[in-house]
C-alpha positions as CSV (number, residue, x, y, z in Angstrom):
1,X,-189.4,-15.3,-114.4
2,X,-186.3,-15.0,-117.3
3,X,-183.2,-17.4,-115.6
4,X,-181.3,-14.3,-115.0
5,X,-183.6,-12.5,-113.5
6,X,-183.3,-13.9,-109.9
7,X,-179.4,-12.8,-110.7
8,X,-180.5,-8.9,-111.1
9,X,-182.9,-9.4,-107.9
10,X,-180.2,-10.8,-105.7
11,X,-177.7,-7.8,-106.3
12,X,-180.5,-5.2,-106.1
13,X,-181.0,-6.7,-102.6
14,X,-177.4,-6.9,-101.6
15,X,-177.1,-3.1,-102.6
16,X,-180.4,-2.2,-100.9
17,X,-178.9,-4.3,-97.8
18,X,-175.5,-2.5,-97.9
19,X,-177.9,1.1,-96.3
20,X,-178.9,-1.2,-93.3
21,X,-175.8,-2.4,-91.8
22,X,-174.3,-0.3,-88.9
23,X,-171.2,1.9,-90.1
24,X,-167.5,0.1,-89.6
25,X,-164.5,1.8,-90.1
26,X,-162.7,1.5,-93.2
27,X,-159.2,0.3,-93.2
28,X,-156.5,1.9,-94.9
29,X,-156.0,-0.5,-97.8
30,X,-160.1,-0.2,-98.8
31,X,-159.4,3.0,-99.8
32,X,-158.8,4.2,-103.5
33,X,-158.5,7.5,-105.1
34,X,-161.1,7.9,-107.5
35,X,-158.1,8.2,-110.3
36,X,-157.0,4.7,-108.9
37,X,-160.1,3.0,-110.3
38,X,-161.7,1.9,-113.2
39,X,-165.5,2.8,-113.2
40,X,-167.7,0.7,-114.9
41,X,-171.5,0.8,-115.8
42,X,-173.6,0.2,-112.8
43,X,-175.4,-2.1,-114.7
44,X,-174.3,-3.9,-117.2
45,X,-177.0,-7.0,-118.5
46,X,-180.3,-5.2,-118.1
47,X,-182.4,-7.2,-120.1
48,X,-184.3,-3.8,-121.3
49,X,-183.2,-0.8,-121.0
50,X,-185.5,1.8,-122.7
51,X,-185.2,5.4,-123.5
52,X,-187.8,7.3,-123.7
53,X,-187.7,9.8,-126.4
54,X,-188.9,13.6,-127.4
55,X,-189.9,14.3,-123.5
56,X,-188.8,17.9,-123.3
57,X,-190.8,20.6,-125.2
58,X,-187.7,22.5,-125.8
59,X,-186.3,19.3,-127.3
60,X,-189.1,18.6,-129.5
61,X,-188.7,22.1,-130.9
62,X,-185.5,21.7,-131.5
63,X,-185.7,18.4,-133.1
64,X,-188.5,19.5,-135.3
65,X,-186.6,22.6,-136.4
66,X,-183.8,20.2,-137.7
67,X,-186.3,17.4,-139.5
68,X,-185.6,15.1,-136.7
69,X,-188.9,14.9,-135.8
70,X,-192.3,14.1,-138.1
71,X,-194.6,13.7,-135.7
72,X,-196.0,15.2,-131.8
73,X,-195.9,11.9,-129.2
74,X,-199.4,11.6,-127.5
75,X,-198.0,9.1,-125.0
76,X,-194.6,8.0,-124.1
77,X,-192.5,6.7,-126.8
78,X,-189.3,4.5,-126.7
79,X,-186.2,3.3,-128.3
80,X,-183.4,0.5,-127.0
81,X,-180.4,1.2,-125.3
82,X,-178.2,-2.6,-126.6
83,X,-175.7,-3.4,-123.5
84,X,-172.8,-3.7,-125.9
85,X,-172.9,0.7,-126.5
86,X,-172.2,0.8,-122.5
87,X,-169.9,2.5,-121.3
88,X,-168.4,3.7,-117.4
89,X,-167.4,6.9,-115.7
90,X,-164.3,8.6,-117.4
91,X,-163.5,6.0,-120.0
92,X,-162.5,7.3,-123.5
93,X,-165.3,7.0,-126.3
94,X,-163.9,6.9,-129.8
95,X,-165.8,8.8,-132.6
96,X,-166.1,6.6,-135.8
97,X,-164.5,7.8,-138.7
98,X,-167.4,9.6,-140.7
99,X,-169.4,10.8,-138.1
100,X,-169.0,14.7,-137.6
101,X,-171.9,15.8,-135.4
102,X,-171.7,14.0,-132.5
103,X,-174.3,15.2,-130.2
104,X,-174.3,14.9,-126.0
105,X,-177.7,14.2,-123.9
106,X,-177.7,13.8,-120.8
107,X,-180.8,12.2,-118.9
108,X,-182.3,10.9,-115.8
109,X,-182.4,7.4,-115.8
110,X,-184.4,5.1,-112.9
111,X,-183.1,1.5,-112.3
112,X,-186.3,-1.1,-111.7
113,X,-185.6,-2.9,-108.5
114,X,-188.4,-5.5,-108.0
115,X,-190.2,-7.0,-111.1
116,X,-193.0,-5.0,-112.5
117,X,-195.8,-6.0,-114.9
118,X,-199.1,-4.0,-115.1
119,X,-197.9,-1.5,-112.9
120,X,-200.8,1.7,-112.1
121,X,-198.9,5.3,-111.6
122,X,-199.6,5.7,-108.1
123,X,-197.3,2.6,-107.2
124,X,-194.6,3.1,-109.8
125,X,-191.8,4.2,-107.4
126,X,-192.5,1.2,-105.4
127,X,-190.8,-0.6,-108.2
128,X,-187.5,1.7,-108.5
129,X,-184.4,0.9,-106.7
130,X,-182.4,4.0,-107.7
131,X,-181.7,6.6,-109.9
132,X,-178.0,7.5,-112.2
133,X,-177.3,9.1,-115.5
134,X,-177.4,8.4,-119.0
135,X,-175.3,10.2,-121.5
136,X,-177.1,9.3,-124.5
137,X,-174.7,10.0,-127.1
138,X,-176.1,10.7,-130.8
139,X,-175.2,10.7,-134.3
140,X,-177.1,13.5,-135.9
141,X,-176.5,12.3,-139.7
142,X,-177.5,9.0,-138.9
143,X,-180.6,9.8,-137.0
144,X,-181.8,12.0,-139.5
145,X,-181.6,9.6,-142.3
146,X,-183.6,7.3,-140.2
147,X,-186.3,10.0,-139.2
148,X,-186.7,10.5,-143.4
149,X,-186.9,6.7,-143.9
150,X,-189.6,6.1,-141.5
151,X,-187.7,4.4,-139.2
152,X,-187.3,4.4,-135.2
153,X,-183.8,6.4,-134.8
154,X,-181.5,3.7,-132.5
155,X,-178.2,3.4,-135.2
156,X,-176.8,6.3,-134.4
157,X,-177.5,5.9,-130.8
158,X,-176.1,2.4,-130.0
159,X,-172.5,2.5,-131.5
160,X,-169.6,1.0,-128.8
161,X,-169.5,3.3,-126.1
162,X,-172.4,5.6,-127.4
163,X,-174.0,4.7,-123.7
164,X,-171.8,6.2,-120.8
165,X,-173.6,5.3,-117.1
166,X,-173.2,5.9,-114.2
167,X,-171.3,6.6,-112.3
168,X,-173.5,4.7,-109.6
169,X,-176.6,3.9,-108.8
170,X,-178.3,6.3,-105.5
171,X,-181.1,4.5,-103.7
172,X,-184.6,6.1,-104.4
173,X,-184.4,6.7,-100.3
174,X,-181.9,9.1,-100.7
175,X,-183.6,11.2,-102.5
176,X,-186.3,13.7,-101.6
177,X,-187.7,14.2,-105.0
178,X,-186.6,13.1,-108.3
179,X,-188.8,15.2,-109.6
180,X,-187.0,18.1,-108.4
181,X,-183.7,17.3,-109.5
182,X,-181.0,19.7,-111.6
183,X,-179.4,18.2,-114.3
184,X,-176.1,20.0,-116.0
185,X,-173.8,19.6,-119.1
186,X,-170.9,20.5,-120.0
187,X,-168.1,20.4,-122.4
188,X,-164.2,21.2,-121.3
189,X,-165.8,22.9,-118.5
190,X,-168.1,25.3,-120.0
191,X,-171.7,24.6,-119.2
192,X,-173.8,23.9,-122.4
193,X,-177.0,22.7,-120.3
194,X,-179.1,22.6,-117.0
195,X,-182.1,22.0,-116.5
196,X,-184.8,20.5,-113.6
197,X,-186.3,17.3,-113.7
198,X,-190.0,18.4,-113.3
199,X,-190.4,20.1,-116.6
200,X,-190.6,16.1,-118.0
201,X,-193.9,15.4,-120.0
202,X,-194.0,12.0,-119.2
203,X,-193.1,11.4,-115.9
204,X,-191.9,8.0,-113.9
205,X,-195.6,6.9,-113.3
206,X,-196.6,7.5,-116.7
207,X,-194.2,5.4,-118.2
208,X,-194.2,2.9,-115.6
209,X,-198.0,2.3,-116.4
210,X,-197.7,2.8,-119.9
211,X,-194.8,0.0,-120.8
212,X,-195.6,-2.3,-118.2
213,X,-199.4,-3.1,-119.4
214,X,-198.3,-6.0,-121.3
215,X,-194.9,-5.9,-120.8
216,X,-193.0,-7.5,-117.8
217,X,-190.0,-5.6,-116.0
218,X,-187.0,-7.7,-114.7
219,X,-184.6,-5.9,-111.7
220,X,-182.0,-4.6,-113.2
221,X,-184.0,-2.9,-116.2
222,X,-183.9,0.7,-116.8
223,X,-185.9,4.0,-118.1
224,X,-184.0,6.9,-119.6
225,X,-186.4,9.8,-119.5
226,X,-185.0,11.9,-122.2
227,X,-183.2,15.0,-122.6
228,X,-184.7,18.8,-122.6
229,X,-183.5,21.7,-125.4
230,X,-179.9,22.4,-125.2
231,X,-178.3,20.2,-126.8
232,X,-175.9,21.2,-130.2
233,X,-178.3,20.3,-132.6
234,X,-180.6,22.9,-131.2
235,X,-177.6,25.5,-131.8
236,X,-177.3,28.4,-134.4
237,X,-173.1,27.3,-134.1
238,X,-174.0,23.4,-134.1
239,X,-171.2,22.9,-135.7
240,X,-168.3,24.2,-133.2
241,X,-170.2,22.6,-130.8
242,X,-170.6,19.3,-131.4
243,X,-168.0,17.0,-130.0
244,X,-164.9,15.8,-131.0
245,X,-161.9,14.4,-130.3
246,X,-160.3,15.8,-127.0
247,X,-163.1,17.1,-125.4
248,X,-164.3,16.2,-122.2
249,X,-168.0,16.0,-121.4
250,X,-169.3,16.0,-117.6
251,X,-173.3,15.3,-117.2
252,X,-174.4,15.7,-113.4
253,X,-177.1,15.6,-111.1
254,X,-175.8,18.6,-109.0
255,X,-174.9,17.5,-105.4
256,X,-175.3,14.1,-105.9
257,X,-172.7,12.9,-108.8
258,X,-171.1,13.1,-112.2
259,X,-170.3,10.8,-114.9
260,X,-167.3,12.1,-117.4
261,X,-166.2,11.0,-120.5
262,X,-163.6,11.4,-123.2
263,X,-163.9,11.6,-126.3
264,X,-161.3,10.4,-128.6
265,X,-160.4,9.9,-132.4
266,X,-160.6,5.9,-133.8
267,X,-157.4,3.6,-132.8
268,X,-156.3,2.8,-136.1
């Protein structure tokens, strides 16, 4: 086991623990306004955190329609979300200078909670510990040079702050399916997306048995699961939609919680 690992297990266990005390009432000066605090990601050292792309048909279409996408997955594929790109609920993002069509995608994402290696689909939930959200923020230019050169698209996803989590972590026994999940988006308050959970073509169990063959999962680690069709690339008016300075983006998992960020011009 990685030195750190025992690290991730110990506050997976504490936050498990948390659900099985009796209630006490909260004093007065435990309590904060949501305003009055400074989120940050629920995780912040997963030692991988992989997103697993081109998971929706609708976004597969749409990607292929814009030369983002060369070829048709037959199993789950992944890129790497890097640690430094996270970012917390309702924290500004800046948009580099250069970069005009910034895309939004918001995704399901499952934290590991007990280490996992050669894992078979009917156990994989035994090896979650909770679910949040993932707004994987995208460069469009730079991903689609990097689909024309060949190369796994990751550039334009891991700029600082191109990773807002969060904004917490719900316990997988809290949740009745998270297969049956909606999922929305939206931009200064007008909905651009929502979608269900089930209409994933890889699901948990798939990618659970497909990563972990030879690869070992540490607690802590995380799965993005993609995002379906609705995102701005997949737009006739792309470009006034897009986002840029000033706007506000909200990605939820309806009833349960929403992660918000800002998005704001470079600090010279």
């Amino acid at each position: 086991m990685p030195p750190d690992a025992g690290a991730g297990l110990a506050r997976v266990r504490t936050l498990l623990g948390y659900g099985e005390r009796p209630p006490r009432p909260l004093h007065r000066d435990w309590i904060y306004k949501p305003a009055a605090v400074r989120f940050f990601p629920p995780v912040t050292d997963a030692e991988k955190f992989l997103c697993v792309g081109k998971n929706y048909r609708q976004h597969l279409e749409e990607l292929r329609r814009n030369d983002l996408l060369l070829e048709t997955p037959q199993e789950p594929t992944s890129f790497v979300k890097y640690n430094y790109c996270l970012s917390g609920h309702d924290w500004e993002v800046e948009r580099p200078e250069g970069i005009v069509r910034l895309d939004y995608e918001p995704e399901l994402v499952f934290v590991i909670g007990k280490r996992a290696l050669g894992v078979k689909k009917a156990e994989a939930f035994e090896y979650v510990a909770g679910i949040t959200i993932l707004n994987d923020l995208t460069c469009r230019d730079l991903q689609k040079r990097e689909v024309a050169s060949g190369s796994r698209f990751w550039t334009g996803k891991n700029i600082p702050g191109f990773g807002p989590l969060g904004p917490c972590i719900i316990t997988l026994d809290e949740i009745r399916d998270p297969y049956d999940l909606w999922m929305t988006c939206s931009v200064n308050g007008e909905r651009r997306m929502r979608f269900n959970t089930v209409d994933q073509i890889w699901k948990l169990p798939d990618i659970m048995e497909h990563f972990s063959r030879f690869i070992p999962f540490e607690p802590g680690d995380m799965f993005a699961t993609g995002t379906p069709g609705g995102t701005a690339i997949g737009k006739p008016n792309a470009a006034e939609l897009f986002l840029k300075p000033g706007d506000v983006v909200e990605c939820a998992i309806e009833g349960m919680m929403t992660l918000r960020t800002r998005i704001v011009a470079p600090d010279r």
